[in-house]
C-alpha positions in Angstrom: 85.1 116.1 68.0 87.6 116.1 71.0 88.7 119.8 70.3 85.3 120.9 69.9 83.6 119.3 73.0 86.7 120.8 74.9 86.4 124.0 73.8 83.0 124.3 75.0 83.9 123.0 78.3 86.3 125.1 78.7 84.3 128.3 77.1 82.0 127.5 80.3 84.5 126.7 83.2 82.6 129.3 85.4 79.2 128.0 84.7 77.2 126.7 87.7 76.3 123.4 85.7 80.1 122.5 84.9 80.8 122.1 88.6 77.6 120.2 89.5 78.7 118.3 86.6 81.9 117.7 87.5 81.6 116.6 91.3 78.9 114.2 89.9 81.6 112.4 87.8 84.2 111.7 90.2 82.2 109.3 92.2 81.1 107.5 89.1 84.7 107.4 87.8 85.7 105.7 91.2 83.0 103.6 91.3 83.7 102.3 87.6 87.4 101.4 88.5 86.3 99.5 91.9 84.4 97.6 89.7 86.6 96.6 86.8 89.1 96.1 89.8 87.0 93.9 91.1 86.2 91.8 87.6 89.6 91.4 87.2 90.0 90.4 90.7 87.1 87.5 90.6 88.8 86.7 87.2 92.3 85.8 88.4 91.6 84.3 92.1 91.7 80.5 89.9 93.3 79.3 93.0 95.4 80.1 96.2 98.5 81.7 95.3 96.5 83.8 93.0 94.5 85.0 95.7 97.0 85.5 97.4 98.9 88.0 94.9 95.4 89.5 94.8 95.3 90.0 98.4 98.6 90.9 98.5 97.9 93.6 95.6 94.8 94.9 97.2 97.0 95.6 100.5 99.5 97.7 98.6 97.1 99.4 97.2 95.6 100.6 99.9 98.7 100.6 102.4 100.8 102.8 100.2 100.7 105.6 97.4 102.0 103.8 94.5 100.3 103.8 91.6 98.1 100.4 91.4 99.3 100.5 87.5 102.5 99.2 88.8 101.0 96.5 90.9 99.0 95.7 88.0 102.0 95.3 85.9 103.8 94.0 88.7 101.3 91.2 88.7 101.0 91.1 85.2 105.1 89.7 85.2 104.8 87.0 88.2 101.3 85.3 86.1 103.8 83.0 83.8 105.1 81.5 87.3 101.9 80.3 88.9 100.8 77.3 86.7 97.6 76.9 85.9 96.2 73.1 85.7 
């Protein structure tokens, strides 16, 4: 199914349609990580020091070029030393 449907996209790279289609995805594909971002964000601010790594997170992202799968993992490894009551 994958080879076929990329097949045809690619048979039809110069098509009109494939570029409106195309720049009509990328927003939708940001929007759709902002807001699983944000689920997970809501989902893990239990209390102050995680908000604060989420904070802290969010201001990495957006200060710098790393990858934000490294400041989930990041994140990820420092969970086990908040505790959780």
């Amino acid at each position: 199914m994958y080879y076929l449907s990329y097949t045809l996209w690619d048979q039809f790279r110069e098509v009109p349609w494939q570029r409106i289609v195309r720049r009509a995805l990328a927003p939708l594909t940001v929007g759709l990580v902002v807001a699983s971002g944000y689920v997970m964000a809501r989902a893990g601010d239990a209390d102050r020091a995680s908000a604060a790594i989420t904070a802290g997170a969010v201001a990495l992202t957006l200060r710098t070029r790393l990858t934000p799968l490294w400041i989930l993992i990041a994140g990820g490894a420092q969970s086990p030393l908040i505790s959780v009551r």
